[in-house]
matplotlib code that plots the C-alpha trace (Angstrom):
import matplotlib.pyplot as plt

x = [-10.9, -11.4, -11.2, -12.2, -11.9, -13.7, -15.7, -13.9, -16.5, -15.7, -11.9, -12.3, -13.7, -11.4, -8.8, -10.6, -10.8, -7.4, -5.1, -7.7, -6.9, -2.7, -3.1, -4.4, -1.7, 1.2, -0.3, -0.6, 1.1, 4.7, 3.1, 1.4, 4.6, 3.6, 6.5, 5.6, 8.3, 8.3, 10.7, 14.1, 15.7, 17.4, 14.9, 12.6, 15.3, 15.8, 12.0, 12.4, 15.1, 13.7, 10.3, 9.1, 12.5, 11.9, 12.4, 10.3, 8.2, 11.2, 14.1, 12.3, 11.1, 15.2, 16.5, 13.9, 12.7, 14.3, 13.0, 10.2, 11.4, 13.2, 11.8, 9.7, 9.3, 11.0, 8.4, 7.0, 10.3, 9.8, 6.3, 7.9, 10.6, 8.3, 6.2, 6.8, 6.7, 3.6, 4.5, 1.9, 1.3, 2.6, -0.9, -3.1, -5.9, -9.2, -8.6, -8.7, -7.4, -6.5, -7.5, -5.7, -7.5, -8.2, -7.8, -8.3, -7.1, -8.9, -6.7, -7.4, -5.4, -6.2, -4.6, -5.6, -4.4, -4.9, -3.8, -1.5, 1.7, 0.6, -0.6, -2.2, -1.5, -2.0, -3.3, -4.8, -5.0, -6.8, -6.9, -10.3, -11.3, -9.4, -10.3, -7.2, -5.1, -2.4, 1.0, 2.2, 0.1, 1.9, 0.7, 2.9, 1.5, 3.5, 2.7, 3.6, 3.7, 1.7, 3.5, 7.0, 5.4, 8.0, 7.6, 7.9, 7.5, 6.4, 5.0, 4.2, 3.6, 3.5, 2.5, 1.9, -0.5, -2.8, -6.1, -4.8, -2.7, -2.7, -0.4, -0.7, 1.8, 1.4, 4.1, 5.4, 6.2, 5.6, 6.4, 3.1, 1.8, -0.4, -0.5, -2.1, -1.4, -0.9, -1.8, -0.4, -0.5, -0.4, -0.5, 1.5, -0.2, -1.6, -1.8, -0.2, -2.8, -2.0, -4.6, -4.1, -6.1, -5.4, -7.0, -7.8, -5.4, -5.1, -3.6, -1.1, -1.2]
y = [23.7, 20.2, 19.3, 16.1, 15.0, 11.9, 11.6, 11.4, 15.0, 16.6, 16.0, 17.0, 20.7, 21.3, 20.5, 22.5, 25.3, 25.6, 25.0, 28.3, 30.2, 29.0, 30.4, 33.7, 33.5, 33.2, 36.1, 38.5, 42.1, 42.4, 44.6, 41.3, 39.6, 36.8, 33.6, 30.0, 27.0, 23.5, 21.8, 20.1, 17.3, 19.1, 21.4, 17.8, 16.6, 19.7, 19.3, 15.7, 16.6, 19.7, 18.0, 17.9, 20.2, 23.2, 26.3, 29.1, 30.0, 32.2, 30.1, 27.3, 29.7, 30.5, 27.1, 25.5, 28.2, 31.7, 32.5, 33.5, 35.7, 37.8, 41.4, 40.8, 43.6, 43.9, 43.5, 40.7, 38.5, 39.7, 38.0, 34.8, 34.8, 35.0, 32.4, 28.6, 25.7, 23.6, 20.6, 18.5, 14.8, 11.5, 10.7, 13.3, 13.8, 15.7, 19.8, 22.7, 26.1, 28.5, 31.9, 35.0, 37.8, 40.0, 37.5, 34.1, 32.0, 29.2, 26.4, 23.9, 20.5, 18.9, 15.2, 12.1, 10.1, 11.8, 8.8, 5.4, 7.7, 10.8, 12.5, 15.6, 17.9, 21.5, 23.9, 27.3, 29.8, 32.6, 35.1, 37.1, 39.7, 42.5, 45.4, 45.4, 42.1, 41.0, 42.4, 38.8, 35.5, 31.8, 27.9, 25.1, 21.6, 18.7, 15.4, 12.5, 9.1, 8.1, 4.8, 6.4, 9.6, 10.9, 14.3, 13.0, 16.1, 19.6, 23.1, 26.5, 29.7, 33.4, 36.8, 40.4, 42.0, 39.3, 37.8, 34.2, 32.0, 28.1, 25.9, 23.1, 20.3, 17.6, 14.4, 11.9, 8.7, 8.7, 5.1, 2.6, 3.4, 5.3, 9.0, 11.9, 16.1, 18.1, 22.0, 24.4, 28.3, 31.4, 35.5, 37.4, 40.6, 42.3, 39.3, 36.1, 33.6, 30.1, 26.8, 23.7, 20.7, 17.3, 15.0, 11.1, 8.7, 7.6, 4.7, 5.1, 3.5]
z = [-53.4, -55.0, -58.5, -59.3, -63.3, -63.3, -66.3, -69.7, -70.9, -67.8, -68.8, -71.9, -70.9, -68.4, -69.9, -73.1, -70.8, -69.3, -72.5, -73.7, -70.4, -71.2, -74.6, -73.3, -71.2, -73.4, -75.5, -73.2, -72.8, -71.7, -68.6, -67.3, -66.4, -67.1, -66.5, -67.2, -66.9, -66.8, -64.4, -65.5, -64.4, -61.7, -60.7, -59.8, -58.1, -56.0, -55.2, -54.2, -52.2, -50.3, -49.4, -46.1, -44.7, -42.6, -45.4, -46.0, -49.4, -50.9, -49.9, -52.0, -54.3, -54.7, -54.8, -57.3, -59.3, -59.5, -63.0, -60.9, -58.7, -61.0, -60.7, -57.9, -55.5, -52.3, -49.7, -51.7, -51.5, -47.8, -47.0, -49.1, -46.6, -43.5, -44.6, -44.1, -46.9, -46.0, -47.8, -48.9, -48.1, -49.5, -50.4, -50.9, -48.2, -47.8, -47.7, -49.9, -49.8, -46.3, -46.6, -44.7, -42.9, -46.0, -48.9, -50.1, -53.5, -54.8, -56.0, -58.4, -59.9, -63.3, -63.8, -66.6, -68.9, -72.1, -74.6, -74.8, -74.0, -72.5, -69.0, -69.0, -65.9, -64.4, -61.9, -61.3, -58.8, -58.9, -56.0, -54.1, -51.8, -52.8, -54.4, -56.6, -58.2, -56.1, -56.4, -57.5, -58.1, -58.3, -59.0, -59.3, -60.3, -59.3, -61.0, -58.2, -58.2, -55.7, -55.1, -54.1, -53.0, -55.5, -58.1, -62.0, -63.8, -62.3, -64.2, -63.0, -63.5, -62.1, -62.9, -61.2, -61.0, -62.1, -60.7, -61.9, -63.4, -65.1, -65.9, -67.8, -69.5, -71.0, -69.9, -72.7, -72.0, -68.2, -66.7, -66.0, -62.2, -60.7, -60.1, -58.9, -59.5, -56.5, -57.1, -54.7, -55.2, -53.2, -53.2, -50.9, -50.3, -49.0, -46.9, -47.7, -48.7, -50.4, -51.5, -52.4, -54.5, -55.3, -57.8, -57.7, -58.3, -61.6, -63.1, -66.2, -68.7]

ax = plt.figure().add_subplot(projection="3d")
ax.plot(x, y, z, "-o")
ax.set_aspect("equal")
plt.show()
């Protein structure tokens, strides 16, 4: 699915409503699972690096970001490791999310400049057509500059049991260009299912 933030009110709710849906987030129960992180230097570079190589969900899952794979379930690290990475483009292109068989996510990407020295950026995903909330739940929002095609800054965050999850940073000091957020997320059972969403291009600063 598409999200568009394109008017400076429709920015502001959004963005209104996922900081609100973060906060709930943090606060909740120890039973939710809940894991947020923002990327580090080395954990961008690893993404840089990996794009567009032939690896599946869980090997990137291990190399960029094993705080969120820590007590994950067996056959869940198993449906990772059957699927493949689907990288995104260089420039992001018309699409939205690919449902499986039995369940579907809905993806969606938030990106703007929120003042002189700050971008605003996140994503959701939220999972349907099951009777019961996925076993585990993932989004990851990657903030690329669109004139290198390279990742600046990255978030995400996971959970089990969970009918979604948002992430959302805010980046300091980014350096003047342009820029878009690319959203990816995915469930893996019962059937693996993953979306994506891009925004516009925006200019910074």
């Amino acid at each position: 699915m598409k999200q568009f933030c394109n008017r400076p009110g429709q920015c502001l709710v959004l963005a209104l409503i996922l900081t609100f849906a973060l906060i709930g987030t943090a606060g909740a129960t120890e039973n939710s699972k809940i894991v947020r992180s923002d990327a580090s230097e080395s954990q961008l570079a690893l993404i840089n690096e990996l794009w567009g190589k032939d690896i599946t969900v869980l090997e990137y899952m291990k190399i960029v970001h094993p705080e969120h794979l820590a007590g994950v379930p067996e056959p869940v690290l198993q449906t990772l490791a059957d699927q493949k990475m689907n990288w995104w483009e260089i420039k992001p292109e018309p699409g939205g999310s690919t449902p499986a068989d039995k369940a579907s996510v809905s993806v969606s990407a938030i990106g703007y400049k929120l003042d002189y020295r700050t971008i605003r950026f996140g994503g959701s995903c939220a999972a349907f057509g099951l009777s019961n909330p996925p076993s585990y739940i993932y989004v990851e929002a990657f903030l690329i500059n669109s004139g290198t095609g390279q990742t600046v800054d990255s978030t995400a965050a996971s959970a089990q049991n969970q009918w979604s999850v948002t992430a959302l940073k805010d980046k300091l000091n980014p350096a003047s260009g342009n820029y878009y957020v690319h959203a990816w997320g995915y469930i893996p059972s019962p059937n693996y299912a993953e979306g994506s969403a891009d925004t516009n291009v925006f200019g910074f600063p």
